[in-house]
MIPA-507524 format. One record per residue (C-alpha): residue in three letters; x, y, z. Coordinates in pm, whole numbers, plus 50000, padded with zeros to 5 digits. Layout:
<sites>
ALAXYZ ...
</sites>
This chain:
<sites>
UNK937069027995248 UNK937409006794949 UNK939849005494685 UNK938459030194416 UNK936089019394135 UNK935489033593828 UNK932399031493642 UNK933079055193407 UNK936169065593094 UNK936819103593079 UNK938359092292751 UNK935559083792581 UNK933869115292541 UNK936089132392299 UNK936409173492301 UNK934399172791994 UNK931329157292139 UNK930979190592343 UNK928109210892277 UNK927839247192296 UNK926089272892532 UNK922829255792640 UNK919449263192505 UNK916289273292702 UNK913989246992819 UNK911529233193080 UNK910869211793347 UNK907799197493401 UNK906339187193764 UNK903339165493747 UNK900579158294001 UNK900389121994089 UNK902869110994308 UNK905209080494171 UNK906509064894494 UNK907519075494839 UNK911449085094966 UNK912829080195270 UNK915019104395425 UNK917759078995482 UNK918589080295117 UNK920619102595330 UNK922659085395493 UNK926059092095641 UNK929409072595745 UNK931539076296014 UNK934029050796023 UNK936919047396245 UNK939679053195998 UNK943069069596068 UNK942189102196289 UNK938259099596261 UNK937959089596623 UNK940659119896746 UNK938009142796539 UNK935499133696762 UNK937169143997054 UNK938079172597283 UNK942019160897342 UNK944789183497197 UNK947339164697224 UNK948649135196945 UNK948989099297072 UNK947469107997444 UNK947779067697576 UNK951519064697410 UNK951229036397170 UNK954569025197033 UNK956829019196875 UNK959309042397058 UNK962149061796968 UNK964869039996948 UNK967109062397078 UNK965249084397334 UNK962329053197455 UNK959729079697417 UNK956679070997250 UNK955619086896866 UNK954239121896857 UNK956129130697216 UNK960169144497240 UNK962169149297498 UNK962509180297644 UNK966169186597645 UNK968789188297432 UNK970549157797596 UNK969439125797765 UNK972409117497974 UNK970489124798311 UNK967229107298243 UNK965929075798074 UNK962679072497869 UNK961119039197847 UNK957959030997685 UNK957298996197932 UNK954938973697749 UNK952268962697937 UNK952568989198199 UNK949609008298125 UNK945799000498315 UNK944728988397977 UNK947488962597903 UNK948828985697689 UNK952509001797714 UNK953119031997960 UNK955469057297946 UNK958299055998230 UNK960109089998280 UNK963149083498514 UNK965489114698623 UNK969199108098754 UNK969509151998822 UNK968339168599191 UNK968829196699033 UNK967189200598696 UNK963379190898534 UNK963269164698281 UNK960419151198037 UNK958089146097740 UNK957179176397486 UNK954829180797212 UNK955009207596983 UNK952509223996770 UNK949959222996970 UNK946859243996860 UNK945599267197169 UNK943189299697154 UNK943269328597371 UNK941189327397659 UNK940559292297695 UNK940939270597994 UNK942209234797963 UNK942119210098183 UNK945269186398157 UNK943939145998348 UNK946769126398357 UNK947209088298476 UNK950299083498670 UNK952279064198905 UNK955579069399136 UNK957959038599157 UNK960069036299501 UNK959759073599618 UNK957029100699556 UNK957379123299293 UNK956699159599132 UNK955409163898791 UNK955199198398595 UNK952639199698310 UNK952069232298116 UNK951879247797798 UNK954979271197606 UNK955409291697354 UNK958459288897130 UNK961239296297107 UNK961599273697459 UNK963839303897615 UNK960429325397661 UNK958619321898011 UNK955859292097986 UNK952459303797939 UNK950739285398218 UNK951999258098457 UNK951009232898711 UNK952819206499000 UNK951099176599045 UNK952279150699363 UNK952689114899228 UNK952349099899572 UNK950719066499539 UNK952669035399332 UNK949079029699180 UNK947739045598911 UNK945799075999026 UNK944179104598787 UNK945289139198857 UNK944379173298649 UNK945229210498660 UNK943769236998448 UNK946309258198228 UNK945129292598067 UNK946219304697730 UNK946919342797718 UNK947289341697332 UNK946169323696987 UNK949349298696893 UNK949209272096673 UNK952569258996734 UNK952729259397154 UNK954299234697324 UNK952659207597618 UNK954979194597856 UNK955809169698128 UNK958619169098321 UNK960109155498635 UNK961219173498923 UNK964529165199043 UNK965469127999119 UNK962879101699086 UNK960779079398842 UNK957159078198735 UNK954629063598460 UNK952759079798287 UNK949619061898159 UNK947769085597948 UNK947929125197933 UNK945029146497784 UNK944579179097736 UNK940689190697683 UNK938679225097709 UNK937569229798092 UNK933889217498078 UNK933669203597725 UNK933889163197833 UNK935919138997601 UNK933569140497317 UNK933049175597095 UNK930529192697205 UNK930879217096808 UNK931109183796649 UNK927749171496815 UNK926219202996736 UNK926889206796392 UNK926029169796326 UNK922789175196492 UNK922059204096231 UNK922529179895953 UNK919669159596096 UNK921439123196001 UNK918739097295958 UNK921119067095965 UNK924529064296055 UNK927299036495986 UNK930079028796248 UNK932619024296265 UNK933619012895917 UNK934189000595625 UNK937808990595584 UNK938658995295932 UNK935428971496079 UNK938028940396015 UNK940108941796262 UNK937798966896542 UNK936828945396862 UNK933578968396995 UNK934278958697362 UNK937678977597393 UNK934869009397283 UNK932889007397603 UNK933529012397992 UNK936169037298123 UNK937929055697864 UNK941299054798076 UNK940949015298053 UNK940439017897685 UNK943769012197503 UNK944549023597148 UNK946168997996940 UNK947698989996606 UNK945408992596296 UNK946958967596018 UNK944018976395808 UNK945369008595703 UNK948659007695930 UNK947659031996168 UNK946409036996487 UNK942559021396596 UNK941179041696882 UNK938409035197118 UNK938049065297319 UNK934869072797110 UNK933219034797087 UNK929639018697109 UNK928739037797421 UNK929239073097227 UNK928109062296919 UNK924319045997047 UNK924419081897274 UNK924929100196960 UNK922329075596776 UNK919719079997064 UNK920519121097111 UNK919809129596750 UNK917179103596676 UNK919559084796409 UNK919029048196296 UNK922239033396365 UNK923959010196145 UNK926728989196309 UNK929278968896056 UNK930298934096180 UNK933268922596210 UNK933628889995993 UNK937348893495980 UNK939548893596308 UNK935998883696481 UNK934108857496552 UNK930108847596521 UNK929658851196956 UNK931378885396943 UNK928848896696705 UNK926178880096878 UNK927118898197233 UNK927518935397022 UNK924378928596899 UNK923058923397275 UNK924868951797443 UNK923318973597177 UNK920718962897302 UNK920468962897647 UNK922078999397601 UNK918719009797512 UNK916688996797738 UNK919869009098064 UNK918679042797898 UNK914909036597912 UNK914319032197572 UNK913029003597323 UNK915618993797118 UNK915029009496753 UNK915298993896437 UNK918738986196357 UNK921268977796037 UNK923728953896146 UNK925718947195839 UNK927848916795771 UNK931408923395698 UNK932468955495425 UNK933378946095066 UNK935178911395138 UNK935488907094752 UNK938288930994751 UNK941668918294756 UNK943058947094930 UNK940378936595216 UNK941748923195550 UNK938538901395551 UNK938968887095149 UNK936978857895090 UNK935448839394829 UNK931858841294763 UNK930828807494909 UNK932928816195193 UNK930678849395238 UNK927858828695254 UNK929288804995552 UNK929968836595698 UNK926438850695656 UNK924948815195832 UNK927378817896123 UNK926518853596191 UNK922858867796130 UNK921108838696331 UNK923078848396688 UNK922718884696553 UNK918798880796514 UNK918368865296854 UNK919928888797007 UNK918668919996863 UNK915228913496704 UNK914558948396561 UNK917868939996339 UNK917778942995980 UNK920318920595809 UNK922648933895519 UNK924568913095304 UNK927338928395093 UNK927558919694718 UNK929938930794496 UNK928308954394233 UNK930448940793920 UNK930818909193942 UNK928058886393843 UNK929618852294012 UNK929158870094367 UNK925958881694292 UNK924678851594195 UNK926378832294477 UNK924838858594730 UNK921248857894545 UNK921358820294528 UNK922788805694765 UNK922038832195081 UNK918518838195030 UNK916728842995369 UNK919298853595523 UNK919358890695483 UNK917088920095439 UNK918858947495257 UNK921958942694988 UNK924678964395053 UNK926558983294727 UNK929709005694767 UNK931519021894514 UNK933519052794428 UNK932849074494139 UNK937019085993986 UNK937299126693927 UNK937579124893556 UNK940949147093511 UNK942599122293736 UNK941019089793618 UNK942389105893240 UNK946279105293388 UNK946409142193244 UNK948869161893424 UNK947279192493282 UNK943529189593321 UNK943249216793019 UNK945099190392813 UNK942299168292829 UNK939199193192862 UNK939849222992749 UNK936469239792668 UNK936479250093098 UNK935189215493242 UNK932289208192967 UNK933739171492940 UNK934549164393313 UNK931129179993415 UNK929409155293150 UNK931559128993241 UNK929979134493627 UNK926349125693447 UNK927349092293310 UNK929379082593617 UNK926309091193847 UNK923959068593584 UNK926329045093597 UNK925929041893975 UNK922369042193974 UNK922139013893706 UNK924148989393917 UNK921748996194177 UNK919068990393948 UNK920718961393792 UNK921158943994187 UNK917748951094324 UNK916168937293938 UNK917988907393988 UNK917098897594326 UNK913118911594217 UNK913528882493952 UNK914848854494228 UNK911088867294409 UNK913598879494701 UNK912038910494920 UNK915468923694949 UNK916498957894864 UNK919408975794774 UNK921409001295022 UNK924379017194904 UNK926509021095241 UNK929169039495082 UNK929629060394765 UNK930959096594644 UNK933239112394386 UNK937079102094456 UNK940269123894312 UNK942189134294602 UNK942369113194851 UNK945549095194904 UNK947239071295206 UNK950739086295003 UNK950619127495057 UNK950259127295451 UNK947759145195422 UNK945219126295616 UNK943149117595377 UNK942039146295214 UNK939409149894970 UNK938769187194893 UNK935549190794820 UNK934469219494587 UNK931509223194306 UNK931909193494082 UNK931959173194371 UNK929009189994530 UNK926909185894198 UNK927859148494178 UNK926649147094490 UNK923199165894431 UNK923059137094091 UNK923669111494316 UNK920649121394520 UNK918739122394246 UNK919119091494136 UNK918439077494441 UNK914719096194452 UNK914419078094147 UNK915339044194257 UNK913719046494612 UNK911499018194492 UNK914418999394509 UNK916659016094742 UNK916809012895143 UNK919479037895180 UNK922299058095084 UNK925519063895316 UNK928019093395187 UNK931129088095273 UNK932609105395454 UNK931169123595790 UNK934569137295948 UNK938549140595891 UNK939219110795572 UNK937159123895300 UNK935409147195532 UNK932469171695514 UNK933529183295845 UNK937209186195928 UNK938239190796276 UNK941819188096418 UNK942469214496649 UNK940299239496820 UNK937509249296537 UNK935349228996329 UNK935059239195982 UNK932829224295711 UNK933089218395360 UNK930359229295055 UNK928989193495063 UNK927209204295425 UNK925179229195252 UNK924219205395000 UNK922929181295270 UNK921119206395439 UNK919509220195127 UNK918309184695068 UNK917419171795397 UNK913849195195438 UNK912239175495112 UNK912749136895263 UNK910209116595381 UNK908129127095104 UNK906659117094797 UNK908719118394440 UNK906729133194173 UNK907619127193764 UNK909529153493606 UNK909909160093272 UNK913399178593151 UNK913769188092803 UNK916119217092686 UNK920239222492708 UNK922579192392643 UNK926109187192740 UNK928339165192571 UNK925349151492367 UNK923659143792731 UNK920939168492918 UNK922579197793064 UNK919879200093360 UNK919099175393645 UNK915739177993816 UNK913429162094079 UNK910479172994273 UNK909109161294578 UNK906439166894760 UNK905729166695163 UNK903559183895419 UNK905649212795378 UNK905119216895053 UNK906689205594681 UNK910889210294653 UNK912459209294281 UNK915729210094265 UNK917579215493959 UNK921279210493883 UNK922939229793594 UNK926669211593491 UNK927519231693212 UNK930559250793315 UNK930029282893144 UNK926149280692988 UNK923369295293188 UNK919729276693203 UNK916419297293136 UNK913879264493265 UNK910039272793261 UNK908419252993527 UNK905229240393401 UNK902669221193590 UNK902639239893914 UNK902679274194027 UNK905979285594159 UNK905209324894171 UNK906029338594555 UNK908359309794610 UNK911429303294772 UNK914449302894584 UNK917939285994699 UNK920789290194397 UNK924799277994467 UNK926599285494150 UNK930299282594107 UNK932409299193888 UNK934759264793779 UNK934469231493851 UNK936899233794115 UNK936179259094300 UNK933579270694562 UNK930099274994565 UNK928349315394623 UNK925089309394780 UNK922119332894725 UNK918419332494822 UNK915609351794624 UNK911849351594551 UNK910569337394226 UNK908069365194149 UNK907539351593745 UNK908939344293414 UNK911719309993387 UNK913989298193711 UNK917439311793607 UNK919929286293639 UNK923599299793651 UNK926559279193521 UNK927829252793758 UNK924799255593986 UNK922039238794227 UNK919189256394280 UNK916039245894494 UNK912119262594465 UNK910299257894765 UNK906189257494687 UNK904729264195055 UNK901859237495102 UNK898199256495070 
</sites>
C-alpha cells in the first residue's frame, strides 16, 4: 500500500458550481467496435499486509507460532495469557531459537503436582456445532508430560466446553491433535493449554482449525472463485520489500512468522508461493508475483522465478504467462526499498535478465512514478528494453476527508452533489496519467503499456485506529469504482491491466476474521462487471444531466458473444436520470439497477425487464442492460 495520492482538490469546486436536479438525456451505442478489452482490466491484489495472510486461513487462534516479544513479566508470547491469577508455581519462557523453524518456542514449566498451569486466549470466535481440530507441535524436556487443550466459556468458573489430554512423550518435536466440539455460538470463548502437574514442555506452534477444512479457507476460495479473478498480485506492494518467498513454501510447521518492519507487524508465510500458484492454477488466474528489490537480491529473484516455474510443470502443467514485477513504488520515501531513479534502473538490469531466463513466459513490469516527470523520463530513457508493461499506482482521497471538514455538511451541503462530482474529476484524473505514461513511452517508439497494479478511493483507512485497516466501502466508493472501470474500457488501447486494491482484510472487499466470510458492495460491482470482459468497447455518446458543471451520467457499452452490456452510472445524489438508448434495441432486456440512498451508505439491488420507453436511472446508482446476442 502506498502512501496516499491525491489527484484531485474538493476545494475547488465551490457549493455554487452545483447544478440542480438533472435533465433527461441519452446515450448513444454505436455499431463499429473501437478496440478490444481484456478482462484483466480486472484485476485484483492480495498482498501480504498486516492480517491478509491470517484471512486466508482456517486457524482461530492469534499469533499460532508465538512470535515475540514476550511479556516481560509473565515470558508468554503476544496474543496468549496465562491462565492463572498468579505465576509463582510456573515459569513462561518464550526461548529464542527453540522452535523447528529457528524461530522462538514457547516453554511452559510447572513447579505444582497438584494443580494445571498454562497459556489462554480469549475471545475466541466458535459456532455451535462445529468440530475443531486443535495440531499442536510440542516437546517434553527431562520427563514426559500431560497437556490439556480445550475451549471455555467465560466467566472461567463455568465447566469447559470441550477438552482433550495429549502425552508429550518424546524430547523431539512431535505433532499431536484432538478434536473439541462447541455446544454453543460464543464470540468471546476461551482456548487453552495447560500443564498437568510437575514438568516442562515447548510448545512450537498451536492451531486451532474446522475438522476437515485444511489450513487454507475453503469460503474464502469459494467466494474468490465466484469473482472469476483474471490476474492476481502477491504478495504486495509495501510489504514485497522485506518478504523472502522461500520461507512461503514446504511444511507449514517449518514456516516461521517473523517481524514485518515495513508496516511493523507481523509477515506470515503459512499461505506462500505454493498456495498462491494452487490458487492461480485452481481458478485459472494469471498470476502476478512482485519482486523483491529491497531486502533481496538479483539470484533470489532469479530462483522464485524458477520454482514458479517448475511448480507448474510438478503439477503437469505449462507454465502460463506471468507478471513478475520489479520492486513497488520505490520513489516513495516512506518505501523500505527508496531509491533514486538511476538506481531503479541498476536495479531493473540486475533483475529481469536472471528473471527472463528463468521463466520465459515472464512479462517484465517496471514501476514509474505517475507524477514525476524526472522518473519517467529516467525509466523511458534510460531502461528501454528492459520491460514490457509500466506499472502506475495511486489512490484517489474521499473528498470530505481530503477537505479537513469535520462536518462533511460544512463543506457539501446540497447531500453529496460536490463530493459525488469531485469522484468524476478524481477518476479523469487517474485515467489521464495513464494516458499521459503510455503517450509518452508511444512517442519514445517503446511497445510498452501501462498497468495500473494498484488504485481505489482512500478515506478510511488508517495504521492509527486499530482497526486493521479498514476501509468501509459503501456507494460513493462503489461508483468510483464502476468510473474507474470505465475509464479503463476507454484506455484499453493503452492499458494491460488494472489491480483493485484490496482483495481481503486491509482495504478489503472480503473481510474474514473469525468463522464467516462477509463481503462488501464492491463484490457486486465486480461481479456485475466481470460477464462483459473480453469483449469489444463500442463508442458511446452521453449527452443530458450535469453535476457540478460536469456530466451527471457515466456510460460504456461492450459487446461479446453474449451479447452488448451498457452500463450507466448516475452520481447525482438526489436527481434521477430518464436516458433514451438510441442506436440499439434494448426492449426485452435485462436490467441490473444498485441505487443508494446517500453517498455513504449501501447499495439496494433490483433486477427488471426493460419492456420500452427511457432506462430509469435512480439517484446514486449503477445500472447494467444486458442485449442477449441474436
Amino acid at each position: 500500500m502506498p502512501k496516499r495520492l491525491s489527484v484531485f482538490s474538493l476545494m475547488v469546486l465551490s457549493v455554487a458550481s452545483v447544478h440542480a436536479a438533472p435533465e433527461k438525456g441519452t446515450v448513444d451505442v454505436g455499431v463499429q467496435p473501437m478496440h478490444p478489452a481484456s478482462a484483466l482490466l480486472l484485476g485484483q491484489n492480495l498482498e501480504t499486509a498486516l492480517d491478509t495472510v491470517p484471512g486466508m486461513l482456517t486457524d482461530r487462534l492469534d499469533n499460532p507460532k508465538f512470535l515475540g516479544p514476550p511479556d516481560s513479566v509473565t515470558g508468554i508470547a503476544p496474543g496468549w495469557r496465562h491462565n492463572s491469577d498468579n505465576m509463582n508455581e510456573v515459569r513462561c519462557e518464550l526461548t529464542p531459537g527453540a522452535g523447528m523453524s529457528g524461530n522462538a518456542a514457547q516453554l511452559i514449566q510447572n513447579f505444582n503436582a497438584k494443580y494445571a498451569f498454562g497459556i489462554l486466549q480469549n475471545n475466541r470466535q466458535v459456532r455451535a456445532g462445529e468440530k475443531l481440530e486443535v495440531e499442536l507441535w510440542a516437546r517434553a524436556w527431562n520427563t514426559p508430560a500431560t497437556l490439556k487443550v480445550g475451549l471455555l466459556p467465560l466467566p472461567s468458573s463455568l465447566p469447559p466446553y470441550s477438552e482433550a489430554t495429549l502425552e508429550i512423550k518424546t524430547s523431539y518435536y512431535e505433532r499431536y491433535t484432538a478434536v473439541l466440539t462447541c455446544p454453543a455460538d460464543d464470540n468471546k470463548a476461551a482456548f487453552y493449554c495447560t500443564l498437568q502437574g510437575l514438568g516442562a514442555v515447548w510448545v512450537d506452534q498451536i492451531h486451532l482449525r474446522p475438522v476437515g477444512e485444511g489450513n487454507v479457507s475453503p469460503d474464502v476460495v469459494k467466494r474468490f472463485a465466484e469473482l472469476r479473478i483474471p490476474v492476481l498480485r502477491f504478495p504486495g506492494g509495501v510489504a514485497t520489500t522485506v518478504y523472502h518467498w522461500r520461507l512461503g513454501t514446504g511444511p507449514l510447521e517449518l514456516r516461521p512468522t517473523l517481524p514485518d518492519p515495513a508496516f511493523k507487524n507481523r509477515m506470515f508465510y503459512d499461505f506462500g508461493t505454493d498456495e498462491f500458484l494452487q490458487l492461480c492454477l485452481d481458478q485459472k488466474i494469471v498470476p502476478h508475483i512482485t519482486v523483491n528489490i529491497g531486502f533481496g537480491t538479483p539470484q533470489e529473484a532469479a530462483d522464485w522465478a524458477r520454482y514458479c516455474a517448475d511448480w507448474y510443470r510438478k503439477h503437469n502443467a505449462e507454465p502460463p504467462p506471468a507478471y513478475f514485477q520489479i520492486g513497488n513504488h520505490p520513489y516513495l520515501g516512506a518505501e523500505l526499498a527508496h531509491m533514486t531513479p538511476e538506481m531503479y534502473v541498476q536495479a531493473l538490469k540486475a533483475y529481469v535478465p536472471g528473471v527472463r531466463e528463468a521463466y520465459p513466459g515472464a512479462r517484465i513490469l517496471a514501476v514509474c512514478d505517475p507524477y514525476d516527470g524526472n522518473w519517467q523520463n529516467t525509466l523511458l530513457d534510460q531502461g528501454a528494453g528492459l520491460f514490457d508493461v509500466i506499472a502506475l499506482q495511486a489512490y484517489a482521497s474521499q473528498p470530505p476527508e481530503m477537505g479537513g471538514a469535520a462536518d462533511a455538511k460544512a463543506v457539501d451541503p446540497k447531500g453529496g452533489e460536490v463530493r459525488m462530482a469531485a469522484l468524476s474529476e478524481g477518476a479523469e484524473g487517474l485515467g489521464a496519467v495513464i494516458h499521459k505514461t503510455a503517450e509518452a513511452a508511444r512517442k519514445r517508439g517503446l511497445p510498452a503499456k501501462v498497468s495500473f497494479v494498484e488504485w481505489n478511493l482512500w478515506g478510511h483507512a488508517s495504521h492509527r485506529d486499530g482497526k486493521n485497516f479498514y476501509e468501509p466501502y459503501d456507494v460513493q466508493h462503489a461508483l468510483f469504482v464502476s468510473i474507474m472501470l470505465h475509464q479503463f474500457m476507454r484506455l484499453a488501447p493503452e492499458m494491460e491491466a488494472g489491480y483493485f486494491y484490496h482483495l481481503l482484510n486491509p482495504m478489503g472487499m472480503y473481510i474474514h476474521r473469525g468463522p464467516e466470510v462477509s463481503e462488501s458492495c464492491m463484490v457486486d460491482v465486480f461481479k456485475l462487471y466481470r460477464p462483459a470482459l473480453p469483449g469489444d468497447i463500442l463508442p458511446v455518446t452521453v449527452t443530458g444531466p450535469t453535476l457540478g458543471g460536469r456530466p451527471a451520467v457515466d456510460a460504456v457499452a461492450v459487446r461479446n458473444a453474449e451479447g452488448t452490456w451498457i452500463y450507466c452510472v448516475n452520481l447525482h445524489p438526489s436527481a434521477a436520470a430518464e436516458m433514451e438508448l438510441t442506436g440499439l434495441k434494448p426492449n426485452g432486456s435485462e436490467v441490473v439497477t444498485m441505487s443508494g440512498a446517500a453517498p455513504d451508505g449501501q447499495f439496494t439491488r433490483a433486477v427488471k425487464t426493460l419492456t420500452g420507453g427511457p432506462l430509469s436511472l435512480p439517484p446514486l446508482s449503477l445500472v447494467r442492460v444486458h442485449v442477449k446476442a441474436p
